[in-house]
ROSE-4610 file (N, C-alpha, C; in Angstrom, 1 decimal, always signed):
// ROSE-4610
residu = [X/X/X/X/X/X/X/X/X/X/X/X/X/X/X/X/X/X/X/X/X/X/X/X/X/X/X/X/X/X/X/X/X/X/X/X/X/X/X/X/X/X/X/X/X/X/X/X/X/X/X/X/X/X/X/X/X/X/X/X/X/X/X/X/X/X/X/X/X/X/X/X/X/X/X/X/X/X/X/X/X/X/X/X/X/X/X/X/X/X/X/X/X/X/X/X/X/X/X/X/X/X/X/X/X/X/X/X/X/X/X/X/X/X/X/X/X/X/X/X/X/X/X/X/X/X/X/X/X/X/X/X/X/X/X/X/X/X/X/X/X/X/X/X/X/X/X/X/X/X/X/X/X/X/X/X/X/X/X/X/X/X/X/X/X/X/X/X/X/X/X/X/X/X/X/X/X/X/X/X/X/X/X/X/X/X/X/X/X/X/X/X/X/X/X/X/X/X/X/X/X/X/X/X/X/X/X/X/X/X/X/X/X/X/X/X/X/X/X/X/X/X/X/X/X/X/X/X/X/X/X/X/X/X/X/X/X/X/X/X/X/X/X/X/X/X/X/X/X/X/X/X/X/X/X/X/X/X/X/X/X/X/X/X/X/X/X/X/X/X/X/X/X/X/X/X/X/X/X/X/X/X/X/X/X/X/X/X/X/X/X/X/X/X/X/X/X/X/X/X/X/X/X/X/X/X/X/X/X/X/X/X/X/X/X/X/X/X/X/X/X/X/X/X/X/X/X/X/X/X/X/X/X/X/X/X/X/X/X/X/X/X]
num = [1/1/1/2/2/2/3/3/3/4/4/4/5/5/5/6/6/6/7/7/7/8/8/8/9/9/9/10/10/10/11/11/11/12/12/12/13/13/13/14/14/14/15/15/15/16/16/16/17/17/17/18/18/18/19/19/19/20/20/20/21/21/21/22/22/22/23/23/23/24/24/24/25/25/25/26/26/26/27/27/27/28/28/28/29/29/29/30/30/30/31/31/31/32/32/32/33/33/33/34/34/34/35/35/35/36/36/36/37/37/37/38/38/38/39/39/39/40/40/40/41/41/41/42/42/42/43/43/43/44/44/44/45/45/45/46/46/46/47/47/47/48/48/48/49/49/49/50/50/50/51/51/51/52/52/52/53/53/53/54/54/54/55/55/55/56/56/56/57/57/57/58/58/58/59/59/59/60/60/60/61/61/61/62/62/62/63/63/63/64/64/64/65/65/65/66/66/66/67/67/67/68/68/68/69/69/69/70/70/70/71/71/71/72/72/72/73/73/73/74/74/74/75/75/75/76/76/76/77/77/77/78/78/78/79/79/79/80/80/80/81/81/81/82/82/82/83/83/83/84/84/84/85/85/85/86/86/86/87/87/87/88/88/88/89/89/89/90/90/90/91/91/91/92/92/92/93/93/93/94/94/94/95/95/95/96/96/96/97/97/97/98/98/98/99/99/99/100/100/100/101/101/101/102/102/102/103/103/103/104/104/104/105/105/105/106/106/106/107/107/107/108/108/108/109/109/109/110/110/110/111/111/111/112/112/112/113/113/113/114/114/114]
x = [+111.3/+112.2/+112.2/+112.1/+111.5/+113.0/+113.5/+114.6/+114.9/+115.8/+116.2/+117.4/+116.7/+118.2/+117.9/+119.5/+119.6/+120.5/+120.1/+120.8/+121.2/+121.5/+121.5/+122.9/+123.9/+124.7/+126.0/+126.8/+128.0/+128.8/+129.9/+130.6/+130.3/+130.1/+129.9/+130.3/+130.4/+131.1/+130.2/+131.0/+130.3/+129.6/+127.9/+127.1/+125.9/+126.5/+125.7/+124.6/+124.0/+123.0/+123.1/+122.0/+122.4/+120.7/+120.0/+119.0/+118.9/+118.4/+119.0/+117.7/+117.6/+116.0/+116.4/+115.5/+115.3/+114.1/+114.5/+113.4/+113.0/+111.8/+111.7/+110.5/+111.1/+110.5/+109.1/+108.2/+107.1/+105.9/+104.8/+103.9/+103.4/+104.5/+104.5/+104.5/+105.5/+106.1/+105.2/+104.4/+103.2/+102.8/+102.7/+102.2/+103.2/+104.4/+105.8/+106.1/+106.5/+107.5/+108.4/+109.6/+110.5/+111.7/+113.0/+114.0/+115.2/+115.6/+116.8/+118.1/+118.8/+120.4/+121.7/+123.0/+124.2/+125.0/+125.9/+127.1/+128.4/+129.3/+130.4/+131.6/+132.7/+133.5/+134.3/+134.1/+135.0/+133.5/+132.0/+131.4/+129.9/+129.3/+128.1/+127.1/+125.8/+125.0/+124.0/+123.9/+122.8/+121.8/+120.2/+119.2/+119.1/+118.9/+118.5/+117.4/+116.5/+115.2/+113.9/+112.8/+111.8/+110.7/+109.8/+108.9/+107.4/+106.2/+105.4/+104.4/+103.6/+103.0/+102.0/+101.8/+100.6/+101.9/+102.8/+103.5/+104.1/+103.8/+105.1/+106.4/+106.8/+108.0/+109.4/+109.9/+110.8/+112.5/+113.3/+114.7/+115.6/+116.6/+118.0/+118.1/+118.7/+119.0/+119.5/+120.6/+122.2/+121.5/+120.3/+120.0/+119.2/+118.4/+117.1/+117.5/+116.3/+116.6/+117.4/+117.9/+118.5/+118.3/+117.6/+117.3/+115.8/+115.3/+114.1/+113.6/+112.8/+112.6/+110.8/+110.6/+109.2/+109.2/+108.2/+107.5/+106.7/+106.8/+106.1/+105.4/+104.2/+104.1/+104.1/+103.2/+102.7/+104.3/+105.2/+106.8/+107.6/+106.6/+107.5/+108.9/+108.8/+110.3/+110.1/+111.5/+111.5/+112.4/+112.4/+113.5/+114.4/+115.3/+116.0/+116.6/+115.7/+116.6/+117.5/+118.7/+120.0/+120.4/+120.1/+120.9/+121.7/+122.6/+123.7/+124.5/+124.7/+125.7/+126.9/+127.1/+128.4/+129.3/+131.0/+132.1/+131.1/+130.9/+130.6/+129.5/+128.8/+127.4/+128.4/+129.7/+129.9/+129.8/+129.2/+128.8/+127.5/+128.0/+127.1/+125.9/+124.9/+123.2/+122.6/+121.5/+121.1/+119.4/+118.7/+117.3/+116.8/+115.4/+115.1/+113.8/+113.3/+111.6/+112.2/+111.3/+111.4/+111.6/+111.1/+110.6/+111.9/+112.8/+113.6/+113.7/+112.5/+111.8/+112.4/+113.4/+113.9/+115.9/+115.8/+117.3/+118.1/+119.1/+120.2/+120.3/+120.0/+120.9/+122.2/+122.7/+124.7/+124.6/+123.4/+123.6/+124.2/+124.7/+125.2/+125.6/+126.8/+128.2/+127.9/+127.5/+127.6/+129.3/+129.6/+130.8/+130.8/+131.0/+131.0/+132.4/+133.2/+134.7/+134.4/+135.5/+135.4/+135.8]
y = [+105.6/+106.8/+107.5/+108.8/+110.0/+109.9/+109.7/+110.1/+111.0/+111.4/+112.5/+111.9/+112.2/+112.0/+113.0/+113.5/+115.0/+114.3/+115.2/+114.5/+115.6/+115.9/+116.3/+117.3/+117.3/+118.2/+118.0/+118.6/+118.3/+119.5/+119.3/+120.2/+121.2/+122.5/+123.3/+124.4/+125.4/+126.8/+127.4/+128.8/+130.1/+130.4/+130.7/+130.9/+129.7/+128.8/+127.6/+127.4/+126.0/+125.6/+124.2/+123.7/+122.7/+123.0/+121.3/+121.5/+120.2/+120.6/+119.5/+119.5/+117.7/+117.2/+116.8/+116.9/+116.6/+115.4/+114.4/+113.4/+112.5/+112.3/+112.3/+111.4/+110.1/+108.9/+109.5/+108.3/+108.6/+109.7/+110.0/+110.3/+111.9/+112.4/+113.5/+115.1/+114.7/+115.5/+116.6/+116.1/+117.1/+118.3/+118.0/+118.5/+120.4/+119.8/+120.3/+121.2/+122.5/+123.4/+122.9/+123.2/+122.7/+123.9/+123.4/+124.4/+123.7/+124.4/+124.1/+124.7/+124.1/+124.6/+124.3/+125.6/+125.0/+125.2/+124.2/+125.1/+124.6/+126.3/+126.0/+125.6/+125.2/+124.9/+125.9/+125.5/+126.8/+127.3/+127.4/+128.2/+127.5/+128.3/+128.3/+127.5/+126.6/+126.8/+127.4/+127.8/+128.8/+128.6/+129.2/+128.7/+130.1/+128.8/+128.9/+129.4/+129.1/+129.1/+128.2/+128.9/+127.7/+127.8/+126.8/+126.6/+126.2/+126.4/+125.9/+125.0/+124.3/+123.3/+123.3/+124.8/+125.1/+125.8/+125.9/+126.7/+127.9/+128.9/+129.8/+129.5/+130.4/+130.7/+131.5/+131.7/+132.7/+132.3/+133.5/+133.2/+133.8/+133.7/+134.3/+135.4/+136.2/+137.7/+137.3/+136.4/+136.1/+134.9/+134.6/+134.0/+134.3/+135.5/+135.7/+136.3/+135.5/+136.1/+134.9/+134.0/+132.7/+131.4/+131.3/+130.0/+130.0/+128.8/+128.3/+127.2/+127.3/+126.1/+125.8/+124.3/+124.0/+122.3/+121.8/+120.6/+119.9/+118.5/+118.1/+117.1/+117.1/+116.5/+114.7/+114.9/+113.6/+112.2/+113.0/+112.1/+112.7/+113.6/+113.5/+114.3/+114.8/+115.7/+117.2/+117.6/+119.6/+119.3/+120.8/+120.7/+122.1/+122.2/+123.5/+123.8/+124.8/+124.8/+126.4/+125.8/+126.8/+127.8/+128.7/+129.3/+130.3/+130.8/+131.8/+131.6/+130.4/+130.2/+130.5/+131.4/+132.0/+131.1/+131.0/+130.1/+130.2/+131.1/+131.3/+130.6/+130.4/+129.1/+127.4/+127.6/+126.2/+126.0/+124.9/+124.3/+123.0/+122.4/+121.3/+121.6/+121.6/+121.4/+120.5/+120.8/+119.9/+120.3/+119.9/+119.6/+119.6/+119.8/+119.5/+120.4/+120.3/+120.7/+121.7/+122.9/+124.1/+123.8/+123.0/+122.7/+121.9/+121.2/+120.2/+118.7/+118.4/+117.3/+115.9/+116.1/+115.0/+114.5/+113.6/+113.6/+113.8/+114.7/+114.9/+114.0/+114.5/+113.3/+114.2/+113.2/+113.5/+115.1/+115.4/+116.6/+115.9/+117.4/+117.1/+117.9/+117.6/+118.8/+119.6/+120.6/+121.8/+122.5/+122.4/+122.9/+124.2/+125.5/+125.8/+126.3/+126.6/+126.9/+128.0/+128.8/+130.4/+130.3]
z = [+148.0/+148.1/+146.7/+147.1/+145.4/+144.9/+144.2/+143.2/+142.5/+141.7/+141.2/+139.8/+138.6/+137.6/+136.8/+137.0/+135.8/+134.6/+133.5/+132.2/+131.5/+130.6/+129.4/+128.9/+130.3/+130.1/+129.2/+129.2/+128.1/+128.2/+126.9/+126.9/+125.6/+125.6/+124.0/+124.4/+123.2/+123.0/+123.1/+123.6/+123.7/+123.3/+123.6/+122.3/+121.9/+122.7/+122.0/+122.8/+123.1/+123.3/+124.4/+125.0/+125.8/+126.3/+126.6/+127.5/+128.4/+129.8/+130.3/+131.1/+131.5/+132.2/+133.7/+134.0/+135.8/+135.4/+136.0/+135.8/+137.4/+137.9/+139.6/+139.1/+140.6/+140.5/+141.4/+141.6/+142.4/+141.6/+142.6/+142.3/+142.3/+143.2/+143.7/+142.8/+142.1/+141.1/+140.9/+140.3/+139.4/+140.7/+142.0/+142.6/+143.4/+143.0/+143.8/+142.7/+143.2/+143.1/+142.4/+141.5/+141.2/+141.3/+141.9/+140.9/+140.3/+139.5/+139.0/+139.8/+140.1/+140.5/+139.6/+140.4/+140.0/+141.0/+140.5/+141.3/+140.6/+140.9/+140.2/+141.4/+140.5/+141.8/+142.5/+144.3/+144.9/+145.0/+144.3/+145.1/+146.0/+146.2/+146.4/+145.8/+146.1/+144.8/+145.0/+143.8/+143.3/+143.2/+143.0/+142.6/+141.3/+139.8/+138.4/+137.9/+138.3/+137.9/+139.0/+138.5/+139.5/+138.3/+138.6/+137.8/+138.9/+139.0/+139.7/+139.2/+139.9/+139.1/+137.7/+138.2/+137.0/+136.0/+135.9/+135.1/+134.9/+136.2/+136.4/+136.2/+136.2/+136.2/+136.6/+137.2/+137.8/+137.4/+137.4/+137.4/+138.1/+137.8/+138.5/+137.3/+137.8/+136.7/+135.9/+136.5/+135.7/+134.4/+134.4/+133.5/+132.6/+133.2/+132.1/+131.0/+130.0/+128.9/+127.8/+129.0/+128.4/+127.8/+129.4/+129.7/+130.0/+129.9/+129.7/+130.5/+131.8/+132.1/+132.2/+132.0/+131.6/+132.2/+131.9/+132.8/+131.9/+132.3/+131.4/+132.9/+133.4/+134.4/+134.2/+133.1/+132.6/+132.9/+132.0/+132.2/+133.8/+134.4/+135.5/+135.4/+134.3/+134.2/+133.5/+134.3/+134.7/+133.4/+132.3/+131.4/+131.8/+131.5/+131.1/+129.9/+129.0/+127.7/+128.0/+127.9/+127.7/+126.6/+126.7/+125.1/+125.5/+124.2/+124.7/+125.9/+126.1/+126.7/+126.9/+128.3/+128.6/+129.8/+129.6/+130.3/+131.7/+131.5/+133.6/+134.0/+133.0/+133.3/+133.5/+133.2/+133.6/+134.9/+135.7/+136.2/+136.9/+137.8/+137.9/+138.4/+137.7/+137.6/+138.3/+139.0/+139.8/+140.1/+140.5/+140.4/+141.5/+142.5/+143.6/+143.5/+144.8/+144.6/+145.6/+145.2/+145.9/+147.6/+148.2/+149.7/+150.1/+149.2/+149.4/+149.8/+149.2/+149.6/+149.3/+148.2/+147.3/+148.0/+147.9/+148.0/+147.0/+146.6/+145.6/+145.0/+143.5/+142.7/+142.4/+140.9/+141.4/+140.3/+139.6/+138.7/+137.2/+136.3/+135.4/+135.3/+134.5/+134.3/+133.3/+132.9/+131.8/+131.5/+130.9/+130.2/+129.8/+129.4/+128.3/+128.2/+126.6/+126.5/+126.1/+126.2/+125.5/+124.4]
């Protein structure tokens, strides 16, 4: 069974920084779509960003210009680097292959304070 562990989130201010990894067991990875998600509480979740195997890349509006996401296939893991972090990006992050192929892992909490 393909797995899913997200890391890297926390709490930081306005402005700052945060990058957080998707890391997926099995063999598959390199092959798959990826996106990043959130969601905040009370809503929806969103889709962040996507990345393709060869290394496109696409985003949400609400992010470009911010955030950064990239692959490393070899370790099997999606990164997101965060900058300019604004309160309204708090929320829990989460990981999955464009197609939805993976089962949910639990995400990671992103903070940010005003």
């Amino acid at each position: 069974q393909v797995q899913l562990v997200e890391s890297g989130g926390g709490l930081v201010q306005a402005g700052g920084s945060l990058r957080l990894a998707c890391t997926a067991s099995g063999s598959v990875f390199r092959i798959k779509t990826m996106n990043w998600y959130r969601q905040a509480p009370g809503n929806q979740r969103e889709l962040v960003a996507t990345i393709t195997p060869g290394g496109t890349t696409n985003y949400a509006d609400f992010v470009k210009g911010r955030f950064t996401v990239s692959r490393d296939n070899a370790k099997k893991t999606m990164y997101l680097q965060m900058n300019s972090l604004k309160p309204e990006d708090t929320a829990v992050y989460s990981c999955n292959s464009a197609s939805g192929d993976y089962d949910w892992g639990q995400g990671t909490q992103v903070t940010v304070s005003s």
